[in-house]
C-alpha positions in Angstrom: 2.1 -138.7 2.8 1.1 -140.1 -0.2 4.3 -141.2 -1.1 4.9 -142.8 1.9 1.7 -145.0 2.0 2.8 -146.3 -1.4 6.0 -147.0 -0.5 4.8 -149.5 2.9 2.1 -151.0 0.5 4.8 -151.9 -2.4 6.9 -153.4 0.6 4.1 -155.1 2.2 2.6 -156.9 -1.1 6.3 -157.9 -2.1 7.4 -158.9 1.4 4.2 -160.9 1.9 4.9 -162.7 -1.6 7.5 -164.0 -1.5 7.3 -165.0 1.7 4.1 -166.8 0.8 6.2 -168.7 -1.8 9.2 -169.7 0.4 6.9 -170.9 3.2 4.2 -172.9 0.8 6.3 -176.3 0.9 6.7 -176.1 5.0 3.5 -175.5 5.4 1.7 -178.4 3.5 2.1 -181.3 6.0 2.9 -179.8 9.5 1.9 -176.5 10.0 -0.6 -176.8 12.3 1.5 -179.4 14.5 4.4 -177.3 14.7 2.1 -173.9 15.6 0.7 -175.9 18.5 4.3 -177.6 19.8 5.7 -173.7 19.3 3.1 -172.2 21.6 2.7 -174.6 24.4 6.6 -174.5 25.0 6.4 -171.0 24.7 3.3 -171.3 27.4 5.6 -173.5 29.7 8.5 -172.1 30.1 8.1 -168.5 29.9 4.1 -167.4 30.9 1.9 -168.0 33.7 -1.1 -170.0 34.3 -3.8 -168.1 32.0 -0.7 -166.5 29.9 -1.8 -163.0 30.5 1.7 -162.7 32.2 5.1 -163.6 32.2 6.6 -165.7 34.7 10.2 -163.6 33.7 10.8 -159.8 33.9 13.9 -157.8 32.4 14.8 -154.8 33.8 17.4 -153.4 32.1 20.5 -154.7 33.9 19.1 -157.4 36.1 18.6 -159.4 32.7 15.8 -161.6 32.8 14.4 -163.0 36.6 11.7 -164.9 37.9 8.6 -162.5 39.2 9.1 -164.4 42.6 12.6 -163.3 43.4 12.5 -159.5 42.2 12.0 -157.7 45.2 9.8 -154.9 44.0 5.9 -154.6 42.4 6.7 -155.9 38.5 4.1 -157.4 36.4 5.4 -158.6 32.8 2.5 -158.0 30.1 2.3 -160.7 27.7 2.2 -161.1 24.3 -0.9 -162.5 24.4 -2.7 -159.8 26.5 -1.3 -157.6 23.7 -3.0 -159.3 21.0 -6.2 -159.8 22.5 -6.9 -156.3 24.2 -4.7 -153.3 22.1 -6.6 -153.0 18.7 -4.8 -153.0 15.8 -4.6 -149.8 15.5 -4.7 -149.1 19.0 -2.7 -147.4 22.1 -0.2 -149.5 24.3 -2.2 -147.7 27.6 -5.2 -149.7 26.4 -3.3 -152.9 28.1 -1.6 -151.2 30.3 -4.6 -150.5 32.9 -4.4 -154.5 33.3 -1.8 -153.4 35.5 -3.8 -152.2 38.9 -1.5 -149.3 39.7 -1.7 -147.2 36.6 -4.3 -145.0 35.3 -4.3 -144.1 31.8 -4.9 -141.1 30.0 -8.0 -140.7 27.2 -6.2 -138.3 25.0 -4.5 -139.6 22.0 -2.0 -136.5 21.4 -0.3 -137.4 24.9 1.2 -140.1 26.4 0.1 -139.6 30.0 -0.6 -142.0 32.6 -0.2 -142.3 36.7 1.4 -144.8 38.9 0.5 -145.1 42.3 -1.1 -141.6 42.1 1.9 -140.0 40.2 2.1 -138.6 36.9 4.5 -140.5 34.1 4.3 -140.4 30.8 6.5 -141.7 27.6 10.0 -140.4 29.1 9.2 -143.5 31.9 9.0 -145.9 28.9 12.2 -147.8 27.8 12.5 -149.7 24.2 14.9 -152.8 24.5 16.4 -151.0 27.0 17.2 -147.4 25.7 15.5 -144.8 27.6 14.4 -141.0 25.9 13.0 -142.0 22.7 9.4 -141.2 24.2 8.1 -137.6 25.7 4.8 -136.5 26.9 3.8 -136.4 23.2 5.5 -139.2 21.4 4.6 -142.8 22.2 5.3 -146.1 21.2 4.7 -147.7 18.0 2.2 -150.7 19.3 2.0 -152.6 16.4 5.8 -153.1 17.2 6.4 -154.7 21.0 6.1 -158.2 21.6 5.5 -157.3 25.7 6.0 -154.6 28.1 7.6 -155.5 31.7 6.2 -152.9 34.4 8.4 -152.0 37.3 6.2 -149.8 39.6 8.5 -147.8 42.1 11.7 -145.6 41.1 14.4 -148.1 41.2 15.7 -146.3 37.8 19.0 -147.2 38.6 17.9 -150.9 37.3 19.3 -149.6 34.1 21.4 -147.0 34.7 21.2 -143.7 34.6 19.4 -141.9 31.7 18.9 -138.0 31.4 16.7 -137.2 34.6 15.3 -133.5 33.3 12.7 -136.2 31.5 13.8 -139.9 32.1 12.6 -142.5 33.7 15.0 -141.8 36.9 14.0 -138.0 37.2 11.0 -138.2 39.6 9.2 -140.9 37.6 7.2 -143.4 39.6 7.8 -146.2 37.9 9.2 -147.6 34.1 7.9 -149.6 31.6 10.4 -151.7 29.4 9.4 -152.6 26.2 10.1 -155.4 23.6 10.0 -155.9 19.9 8.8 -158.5 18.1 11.3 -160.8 17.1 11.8 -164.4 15.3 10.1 -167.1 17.2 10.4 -170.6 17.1 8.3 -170.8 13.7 8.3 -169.5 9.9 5.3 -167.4 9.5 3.6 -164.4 6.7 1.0 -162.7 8.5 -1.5 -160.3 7.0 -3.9 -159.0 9.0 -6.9 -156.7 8.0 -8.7 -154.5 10.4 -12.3 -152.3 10.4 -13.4 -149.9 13.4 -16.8 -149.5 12.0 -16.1 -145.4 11.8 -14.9 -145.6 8.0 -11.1 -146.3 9.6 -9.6 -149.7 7.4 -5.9 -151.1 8.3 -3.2 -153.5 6.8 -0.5 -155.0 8.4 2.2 -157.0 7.2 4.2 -159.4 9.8 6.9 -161.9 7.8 9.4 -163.9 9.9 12.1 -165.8 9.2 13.9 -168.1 12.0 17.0 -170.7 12.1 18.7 -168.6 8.7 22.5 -168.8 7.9 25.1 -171.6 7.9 24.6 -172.7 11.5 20.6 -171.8 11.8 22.1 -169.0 14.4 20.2 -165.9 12.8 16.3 -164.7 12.9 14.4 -162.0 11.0 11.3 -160.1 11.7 10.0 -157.5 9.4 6.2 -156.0 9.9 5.0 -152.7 8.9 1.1 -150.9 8.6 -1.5 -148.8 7.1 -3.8 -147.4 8.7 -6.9 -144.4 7.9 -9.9 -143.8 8.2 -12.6 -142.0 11.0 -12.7 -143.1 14.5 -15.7 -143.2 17.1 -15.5 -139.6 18.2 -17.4 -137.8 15.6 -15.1 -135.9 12.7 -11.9 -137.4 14.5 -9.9 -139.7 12.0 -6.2 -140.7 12.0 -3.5 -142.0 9.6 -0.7 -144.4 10.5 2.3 -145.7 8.2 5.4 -147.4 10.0 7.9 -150.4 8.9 10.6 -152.2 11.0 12.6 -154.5 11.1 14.4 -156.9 13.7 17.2 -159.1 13.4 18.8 -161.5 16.0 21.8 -163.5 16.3 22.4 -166.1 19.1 25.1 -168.1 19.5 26.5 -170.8 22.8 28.7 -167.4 23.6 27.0 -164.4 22.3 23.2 -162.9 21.7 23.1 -159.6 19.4 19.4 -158.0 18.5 18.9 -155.1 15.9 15.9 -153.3 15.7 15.1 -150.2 13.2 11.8 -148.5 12.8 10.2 -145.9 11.0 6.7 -144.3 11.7 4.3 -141.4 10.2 1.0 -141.0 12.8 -1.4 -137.7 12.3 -4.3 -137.7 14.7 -7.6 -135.2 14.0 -10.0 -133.6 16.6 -9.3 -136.3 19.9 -8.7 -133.5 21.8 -9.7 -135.1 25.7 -8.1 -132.5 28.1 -9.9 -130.3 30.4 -9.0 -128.1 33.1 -11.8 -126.9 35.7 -11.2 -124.0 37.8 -10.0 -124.1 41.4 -12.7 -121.6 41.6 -15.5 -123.6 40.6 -18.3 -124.7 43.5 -18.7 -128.4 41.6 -17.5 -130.8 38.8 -19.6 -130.3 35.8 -21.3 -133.3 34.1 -19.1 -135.1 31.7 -20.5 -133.8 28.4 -21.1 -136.5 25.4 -18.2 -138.3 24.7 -19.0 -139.0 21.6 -18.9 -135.5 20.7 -15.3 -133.7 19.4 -14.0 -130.7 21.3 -11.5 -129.5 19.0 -12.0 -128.6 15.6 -11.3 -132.1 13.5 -11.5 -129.7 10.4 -8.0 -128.2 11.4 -6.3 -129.1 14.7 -4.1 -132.1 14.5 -1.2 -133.5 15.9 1.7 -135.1 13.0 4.5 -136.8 14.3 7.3 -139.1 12.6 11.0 -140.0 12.2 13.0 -143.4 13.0 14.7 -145.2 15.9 17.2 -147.7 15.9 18.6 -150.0 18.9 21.5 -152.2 19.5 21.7 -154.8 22.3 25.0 -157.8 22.2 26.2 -159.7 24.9 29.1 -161.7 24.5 30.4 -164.4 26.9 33.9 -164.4 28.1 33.9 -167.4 30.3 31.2 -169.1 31.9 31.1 -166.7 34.8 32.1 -163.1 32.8 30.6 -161.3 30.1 30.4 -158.2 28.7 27.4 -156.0 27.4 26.1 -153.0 24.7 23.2 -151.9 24.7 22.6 -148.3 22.3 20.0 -146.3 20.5 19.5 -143.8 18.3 16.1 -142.1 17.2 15.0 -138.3 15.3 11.6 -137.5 15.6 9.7 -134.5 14.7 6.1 -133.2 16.2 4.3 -130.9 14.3 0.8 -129.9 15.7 -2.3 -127.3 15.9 -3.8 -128.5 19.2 -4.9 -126.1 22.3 -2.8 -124.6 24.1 -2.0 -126.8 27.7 -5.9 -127.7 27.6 -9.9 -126.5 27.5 -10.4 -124.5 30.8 -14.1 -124.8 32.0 -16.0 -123.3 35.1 -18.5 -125.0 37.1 -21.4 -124.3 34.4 -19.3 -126.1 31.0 -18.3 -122.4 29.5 -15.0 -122.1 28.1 -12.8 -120.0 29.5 -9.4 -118.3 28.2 -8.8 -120.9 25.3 -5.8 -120.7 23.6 -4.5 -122.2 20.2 -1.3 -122.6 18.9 1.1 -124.3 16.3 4.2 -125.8 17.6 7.1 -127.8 16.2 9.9 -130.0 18.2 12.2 -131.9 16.9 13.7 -134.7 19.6 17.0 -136.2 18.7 18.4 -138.6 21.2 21.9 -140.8 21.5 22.6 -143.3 24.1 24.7 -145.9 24.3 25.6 -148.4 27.3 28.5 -150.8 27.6 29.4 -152.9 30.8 30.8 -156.2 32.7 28.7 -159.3 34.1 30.4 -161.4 36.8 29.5 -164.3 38.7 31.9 -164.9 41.7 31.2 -166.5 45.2 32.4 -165.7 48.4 31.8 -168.5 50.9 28.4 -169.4 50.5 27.2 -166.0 48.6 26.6 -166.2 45.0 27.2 -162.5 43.7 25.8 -161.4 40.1 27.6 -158.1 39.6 27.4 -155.6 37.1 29.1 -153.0 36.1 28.6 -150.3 33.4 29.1 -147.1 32.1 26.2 -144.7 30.1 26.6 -141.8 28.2 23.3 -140.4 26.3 22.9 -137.2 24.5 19.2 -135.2 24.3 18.7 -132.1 21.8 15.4 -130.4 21.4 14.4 -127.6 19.1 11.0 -126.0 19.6 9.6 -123.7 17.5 5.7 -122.6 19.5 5.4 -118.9 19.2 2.4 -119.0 17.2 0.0 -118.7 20.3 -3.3 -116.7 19.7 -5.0 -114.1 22.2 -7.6 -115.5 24.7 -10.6 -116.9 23.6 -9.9 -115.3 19.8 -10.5 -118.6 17.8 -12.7 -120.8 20.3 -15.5 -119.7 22.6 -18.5 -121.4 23.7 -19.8 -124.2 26.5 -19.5 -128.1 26.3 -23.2 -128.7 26.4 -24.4 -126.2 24.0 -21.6 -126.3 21.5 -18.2 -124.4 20.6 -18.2 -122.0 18.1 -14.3 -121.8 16.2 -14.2 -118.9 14.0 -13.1 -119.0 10.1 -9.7 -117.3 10.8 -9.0 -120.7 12.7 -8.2 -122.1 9.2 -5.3 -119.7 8.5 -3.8 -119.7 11.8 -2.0 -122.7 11.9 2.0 -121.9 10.9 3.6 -125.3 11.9 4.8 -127.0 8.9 6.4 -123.3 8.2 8.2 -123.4 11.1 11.9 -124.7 11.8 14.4 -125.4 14.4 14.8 -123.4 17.1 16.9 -124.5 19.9 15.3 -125.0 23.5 17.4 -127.3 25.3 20.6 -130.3 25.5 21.5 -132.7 27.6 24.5 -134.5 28.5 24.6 -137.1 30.8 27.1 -139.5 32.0 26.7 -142.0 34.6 28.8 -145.1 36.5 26.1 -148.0 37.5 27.1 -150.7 39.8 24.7 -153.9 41.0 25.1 -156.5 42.9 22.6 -159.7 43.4 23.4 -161.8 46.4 22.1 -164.8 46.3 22.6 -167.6 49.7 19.8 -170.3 50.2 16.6 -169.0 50.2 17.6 -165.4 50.7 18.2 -162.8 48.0 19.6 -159.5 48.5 20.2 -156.7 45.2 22.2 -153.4 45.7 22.7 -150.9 43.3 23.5 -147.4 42.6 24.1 -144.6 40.1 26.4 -142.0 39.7 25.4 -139.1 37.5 27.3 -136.3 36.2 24.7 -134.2 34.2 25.2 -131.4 32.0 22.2 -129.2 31.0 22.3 -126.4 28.9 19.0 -124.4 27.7 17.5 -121.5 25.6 18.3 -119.0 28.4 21.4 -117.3 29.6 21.5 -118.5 33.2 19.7 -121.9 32.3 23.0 -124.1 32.5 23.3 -126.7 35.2 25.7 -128.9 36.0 25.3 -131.6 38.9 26.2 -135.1 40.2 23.2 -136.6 41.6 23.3 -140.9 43.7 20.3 -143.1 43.8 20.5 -146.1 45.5 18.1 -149.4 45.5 18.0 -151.5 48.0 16.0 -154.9 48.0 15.8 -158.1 50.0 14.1 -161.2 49.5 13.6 -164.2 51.5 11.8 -167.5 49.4 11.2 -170.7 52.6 9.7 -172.7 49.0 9.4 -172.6 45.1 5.9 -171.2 45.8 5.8 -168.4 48.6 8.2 -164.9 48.6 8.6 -162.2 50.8 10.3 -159.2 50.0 11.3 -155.3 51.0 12.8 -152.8 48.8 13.7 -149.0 49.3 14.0 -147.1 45.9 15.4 -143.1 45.6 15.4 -141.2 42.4 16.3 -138.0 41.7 16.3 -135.1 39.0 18.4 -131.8 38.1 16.4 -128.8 38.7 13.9 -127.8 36.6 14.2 -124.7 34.6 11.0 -122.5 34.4 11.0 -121.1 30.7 7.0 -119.9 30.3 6.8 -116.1 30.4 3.0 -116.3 31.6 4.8 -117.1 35.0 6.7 -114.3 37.5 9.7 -116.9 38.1 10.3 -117.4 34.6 14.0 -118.3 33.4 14.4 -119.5 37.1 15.7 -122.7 37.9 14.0 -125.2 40.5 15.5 -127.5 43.2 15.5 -130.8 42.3 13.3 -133.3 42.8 13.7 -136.1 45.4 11.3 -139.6 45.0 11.9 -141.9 47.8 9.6 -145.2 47.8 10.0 -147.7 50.7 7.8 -151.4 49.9 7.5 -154.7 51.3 5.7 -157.4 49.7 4.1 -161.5 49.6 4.1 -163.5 46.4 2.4 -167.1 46.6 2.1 -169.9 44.0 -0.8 -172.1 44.5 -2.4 -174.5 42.2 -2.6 -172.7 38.5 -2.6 -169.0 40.4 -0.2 -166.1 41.6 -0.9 -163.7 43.1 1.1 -160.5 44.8 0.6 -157.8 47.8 2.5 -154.8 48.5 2.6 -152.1 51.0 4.2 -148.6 49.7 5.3 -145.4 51.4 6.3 -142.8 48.7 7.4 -139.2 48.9 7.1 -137.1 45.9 7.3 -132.8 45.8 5.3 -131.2 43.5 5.3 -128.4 41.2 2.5 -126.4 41.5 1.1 -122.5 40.4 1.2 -120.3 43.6 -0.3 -117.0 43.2 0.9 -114.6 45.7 -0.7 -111.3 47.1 0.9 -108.4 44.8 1.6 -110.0 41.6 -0.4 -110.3 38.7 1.2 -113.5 37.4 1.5 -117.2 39.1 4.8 -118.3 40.0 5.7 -121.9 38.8 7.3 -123.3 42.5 8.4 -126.2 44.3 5.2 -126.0 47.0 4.6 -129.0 49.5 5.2 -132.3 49.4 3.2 -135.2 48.1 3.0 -138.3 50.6 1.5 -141.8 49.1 0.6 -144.7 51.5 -1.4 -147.8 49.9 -1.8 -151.3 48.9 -0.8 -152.7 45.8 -2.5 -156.2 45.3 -3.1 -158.3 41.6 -3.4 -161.8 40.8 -3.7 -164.4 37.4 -3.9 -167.6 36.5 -6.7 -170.2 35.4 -9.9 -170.7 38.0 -11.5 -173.8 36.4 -11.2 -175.4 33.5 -11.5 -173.2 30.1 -11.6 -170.4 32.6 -8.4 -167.6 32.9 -8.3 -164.5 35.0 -6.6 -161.8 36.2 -6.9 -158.6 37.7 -6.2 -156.7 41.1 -6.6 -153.3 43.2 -4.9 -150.4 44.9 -6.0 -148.7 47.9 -4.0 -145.0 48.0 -3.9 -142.2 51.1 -2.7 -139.4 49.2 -2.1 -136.6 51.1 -0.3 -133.0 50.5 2.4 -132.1 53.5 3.2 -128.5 53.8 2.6 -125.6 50.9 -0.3 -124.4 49.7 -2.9 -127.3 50.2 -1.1 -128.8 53.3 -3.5 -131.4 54.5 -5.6 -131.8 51.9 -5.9 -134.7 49.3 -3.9 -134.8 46.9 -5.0 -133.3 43.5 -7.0 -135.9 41.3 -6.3 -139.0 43.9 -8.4 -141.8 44.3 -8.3 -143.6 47.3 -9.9 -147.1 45.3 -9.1 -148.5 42.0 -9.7 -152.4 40.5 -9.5 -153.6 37.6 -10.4 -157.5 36.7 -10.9 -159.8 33.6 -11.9 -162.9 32.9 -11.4 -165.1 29.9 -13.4 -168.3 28.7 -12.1 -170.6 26.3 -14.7 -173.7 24.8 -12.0 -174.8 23.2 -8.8 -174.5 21.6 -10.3 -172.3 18.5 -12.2 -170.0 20.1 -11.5 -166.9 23.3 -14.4 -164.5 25.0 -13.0 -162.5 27.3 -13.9 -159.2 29.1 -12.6 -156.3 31.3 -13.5 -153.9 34.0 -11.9 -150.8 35.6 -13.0 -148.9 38.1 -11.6 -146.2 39.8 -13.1 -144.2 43.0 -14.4 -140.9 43.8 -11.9 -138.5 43.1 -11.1 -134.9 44.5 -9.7 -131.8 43.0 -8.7 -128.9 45.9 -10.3 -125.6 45.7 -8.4 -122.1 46.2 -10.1 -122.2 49.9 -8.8 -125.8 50.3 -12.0 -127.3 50.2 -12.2 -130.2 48.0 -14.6 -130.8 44.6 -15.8 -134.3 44.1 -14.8 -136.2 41.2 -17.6 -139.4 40.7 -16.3 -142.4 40.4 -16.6 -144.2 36.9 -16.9 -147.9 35.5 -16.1 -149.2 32.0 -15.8 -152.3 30.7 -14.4 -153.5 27.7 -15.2 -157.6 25.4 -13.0 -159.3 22.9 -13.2 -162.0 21.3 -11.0 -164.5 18.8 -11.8 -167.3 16.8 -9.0 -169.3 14.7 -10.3 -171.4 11.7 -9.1 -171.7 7.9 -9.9 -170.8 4.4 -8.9 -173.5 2.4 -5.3 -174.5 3.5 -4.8 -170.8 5.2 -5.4 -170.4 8.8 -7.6 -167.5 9.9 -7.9 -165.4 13.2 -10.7 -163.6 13.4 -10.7 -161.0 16.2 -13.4 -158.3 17.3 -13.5 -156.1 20.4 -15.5 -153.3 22.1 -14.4 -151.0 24.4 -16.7 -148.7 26.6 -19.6 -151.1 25.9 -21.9 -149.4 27.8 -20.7 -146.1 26.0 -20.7 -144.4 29.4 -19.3 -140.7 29.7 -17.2 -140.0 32.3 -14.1 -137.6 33.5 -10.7 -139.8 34.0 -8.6 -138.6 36.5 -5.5 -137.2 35.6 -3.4 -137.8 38.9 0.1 -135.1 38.9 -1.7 -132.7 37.0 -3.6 -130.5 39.6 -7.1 -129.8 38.8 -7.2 -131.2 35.0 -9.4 -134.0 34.0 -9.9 -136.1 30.9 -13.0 -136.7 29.2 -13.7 -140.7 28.5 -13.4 -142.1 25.1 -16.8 -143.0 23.7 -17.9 -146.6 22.5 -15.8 -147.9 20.1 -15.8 -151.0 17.9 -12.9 -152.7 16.0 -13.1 -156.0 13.7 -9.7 -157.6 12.4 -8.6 -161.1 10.4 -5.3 -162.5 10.3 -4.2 -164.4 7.2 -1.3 -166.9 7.8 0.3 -167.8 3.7 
């Protein structure tokens, strides 16, 4: 590690000096008039009113399209929202929950959120357009994207079809594309420094270089950070090292972008997963937030490698085009964490904790090449696509180091946890190597077509998948061909007002069940079927927007089914889950110096058939809102805060009888202030979240009866030095 961290630190100081040199003349007269012209543009023409949204989306092969003529739920994340509310060193879920459908998840070792009451989780997150370089445990790089596009539905076959056993199109609920940073308009060298008030200091470098070659055609972007130090739950601390770099190309007939990153991230003791049992005659308390439930002293989660990605478009003829996009990543997970998570009973105590060391390493190839053509018939204007994937997924996992019941951790979550000494030797995971657990290989035709006559706009697409999975087990092989369609119709009388429908289907291969504390284990499951039907307003007015959906979603779910002569659970297909709700969230500017946005989602979740037919459904809240508001005095300075809320909750008891989840609030401030130090222009940027430092359990919707303890109060200071 310590080779690393000097390595990014040589780059950065060299990187940011001569950078600083070559930019020194430029910036001497008209710096601060070209940063201003650069940003209102930008404001113009590609974010609206407020700019914590795009007016654009891009999902993956519908290219970039105005938010009122998508005819689905999207909300683009802007670059700006990013910068004010992800700290430096922080999670993207922490601007995600601007987006009123999605929950996320507290824990820092997983990527876990929910859409529209479903479990997702990195395998629904794209990176400039290449699915399966995420998983449950490995998330994105923040300090890298530039925005983040939500589509909230599974219309998967947007962008092709990807490997379903855990991508986006394989029972997901929605996708999240994400962008680099790349060269802007402007020359900058950009170092910022950051503080959390919890011993944790960061540096990062951001240098970019625009308008470079012959012809002014190419762009480069290189930023990298360091990061360590403690955080606000007590003993936790973390350590983050990454560097990429992006390089673009644009010319009147062709675009190309190159991205290549690597990262090194170790998180300590922010362990946040609980499990109650369905047992238990109430929810517990939420126990001090503040307070770590894993041992900080040795329990950890290490992950690092590289990814790379490729996207060029090249123009035939003014109507034809044709299209790569590709990827390549290797990352490696090596942790000492609990086993699933802490079980509790109704009174706090621990029960049956587990830990173990495990290693995975997660290689993934995928590449994507395909037509674009414009043609009309009559009075239709057809954008069709066509393309072809191919993607390859390996994973070894290595986790057979998994202790006995309650042998290293016993103990209650009001009283304390006792780990015993031999907890120090127990962890094997740096010791361990490869051991195969599964591949896939997946190959897929994708055809869309956007119809476009007056003011109505009609998209249909599909997928056809021919998957190949082979796993550990003899018997665990599966071949299939799987269709999903998306439908979606659109019908715009002005510039200002949309109505829309859309009917999404995903499906995945079946899942095999490969955990011997199950009876079924080495079975393989029927797939898994999402169907989501939608219709929808959008409306313009003033400096506003503002959107409203209607859904209808059918999900099955996995669930543990104990049955009467058995003494272990089998891991089934049991019921369905049915979603009904409203989908509403709106932006722009109220008054003058004043921004907005914000939204909710009413959800009727209910379980059809199985187990718990009729009840809720597990960890389903029928309200959630979020909303913030931003004032600006003037140009220099930005106060802004943020609520969420979400409902009572329910978890279903073995007798079908529900326990009550309370309902929790937390709100969030930032604040920014530009000035200068002499002839250098200074950001200055601070932010608290959980200002109230409440303690509460998060839901964790698609995960039965687990819940997630809240972060506690946390503070984090930065300042941004432009040379």
């Amino acid at each position: 590690m310590t080779g690393k961290r000097k390595l990014v630190m040589a780059l950065t100081a060299v990187l940011a000096l001569t950078g600083g040199l070559s930019g020194q003349a430029a910036f001497s007269n008209t710096l601060d008039e070209v940063i201003v012209t650069a940003e209102k543009d930008q404001m113009e023409a590609k974010v609206l009113p407020g700019g914590f949204e795009r007016e654009e989306t891009s999902f993956g092969l519908t290219g970039e399209q105005d938010i009122m003529t998508v005819p689905y739920t999207a909300q683009s994340i802007s670059a700006k929202s990013i910068e004010m509310m992800v700290a430096p060193t922080g999670q993207i879920g922490q601007v995600l929950t601007n987006v009123p459908s999605i929950r996320t998840g507290t824990s820092l070792i997983k990527t876990d959120f929910s859409m529209r009451g479903m479990l997702a989780n990195g395998s629904a997150m794209y990176l400039n357009n290449i699915p399966s370089f995420y998983t449950m445990c490995i998330g994105p790089v923040t300090n890298t994207i530039d925005r983040a596009d939500v589509l909230v539905g599974p219309a998967a076959t947007l962008s092709g079809s990807v490997q379903s056993y855990n991508g986006p199109d394989g029972g997901q609920p929605g996708s999240v594309y994400l962008y680099t940073k790349r060269a802007g308009e402007t020359d900058f060298n950009r170092v910022t420094l950051s503080n959390s008030g919890y011993g944790d200091w960061g540096e990062q470098f951001d240098i970019s270089r625009t308008k470079l070659g012959s012809d002014g055609s190419w762009g480069v972007r290189v930023y990298g950070m360091h990061d360590k130090g403690g955080m606000s739950i007590s003993g936790a601390r973390r350590e983050k090292n990454n560097i990429s770099v992006d390089v673009s190309h644009e010319t009147e007939k062709s675009k190309t972008n190159f991205y290549a990153g690597y990262v090194d991230e170790r998180l300590n003791g922010t362990e946040r997963r609980f499990a109650i049992l369905r047992n238990s005659r109430w929810v517990p308390k939420a126990p001090d937030a503040s307070k770590s439930y894993d041992d900080p002293n040795a329990m950890y989660s290490d992950w690092y490698g590289w990814q790379t990605t490729l996207n060029h478009e090249q123009k035939i003829n003014d109507n034809l085009s044709w299209f790569l996009n590709a990827g390549m990543n290797d990352m490696t997970n090596r942790r000492m964490i609990y086993n699933t998570q802490i079980t509790i009973d109704d009174m706090g105590n621990l029960k049956d904790a587990q830990i173990w060391s495990q290693y995975f390493l997660l290689k993934n190839k995928y590449a994507q090449a395909g037509l674009k053509w414009k043609v009309h018939t009559g009075a239709v204007e057809h954008n069709l696509v066509f393309s072809v994937d191919r993607s390859h997924r390996i994973m070894y996992n290595h986790n057979t180091h998994i202790d006995q019941p309650n042998e290293h951790v016993t103990g209650n979550i009001y009283s304390g946890i006792h780990f015993d000494p031999s907890i120090y030797g127990f962890d094997n995971a740096y010791s361990l190597g490869k051991m195969f657990m599964y591949q896939e290989m997946d190959t897929s035709l994708n055809f869309m077509d956007t119809m476009k006559a007056g003011k109505w706009s009609i998209l249909a697409a599909g997928t056809r998948r021919h998957g190949n999975y082979r796993g550990k087990k003899a018997g665990n092989n599966i071949k299939d061909n799987q269709f999903s369609p998306t439908f979606g119709v659109s019908y715009q009388p002005n510039e200002n007002l949309s109505f829309y429908g859309a009917y999404a289907k995903s499906t995945t291969r079946g899942v095999p069940v490969f955990q011997p504390k199950y009876q079924n284990n080495g079975e393989i499951l029927d797939a898994v079927k999402v169907t989501q039907k939608e219709v929808g307003v959008k409306y313009k007015w003033d400096k506003m927007y503002a959107a409203i959906s209607y859904f209808d979603t059918t999900q099955p779910q996995y669930l543990d089914v104990n049955k009467q002569g058995f003494k272990k659970p089998f891991y089934l297909l049991d019921g369905k889950n049915h979603y009904k709700g409203i989908d509403f969230n709106m932006t722009g500017q109220i008054a003058k110096k004043w921004n907005v946005f914000g939204g909710f989602e009413y959800l009727n979740a209910k379980v059809e058939g199985g187990t718990y037919d009729g009840c809720h459904t597990d960890s389903s809240a029928k309200w959630s809102a979020v909303w913030g508001m931003e004032y600006m005095p003037n140009t220099d300075w930005s106060i802004s805060g943020r609520m969420n809320y979400v409902g009572r909750g329910i978890i279903n008891r073995t007798n079908k009888t529900e326990l009550e989840v309370p309902s929790s609030t937390v709100v969030d401030l930032f604040a920014k202030y530009k000035t200068s130090w002499g002839d250098v222009p200074v950001t200055l940027s601070a932010g608290c979240y959980n200002v109230f430092n409440r303690s509460y359990w998060a839901l964790q919707p698609g995960q039965g009866n687990k819940l997630l303890l809240s972060s506690p109060r946390s503070f984090i200071l930065s300042a941004s030095f432009d040379f």
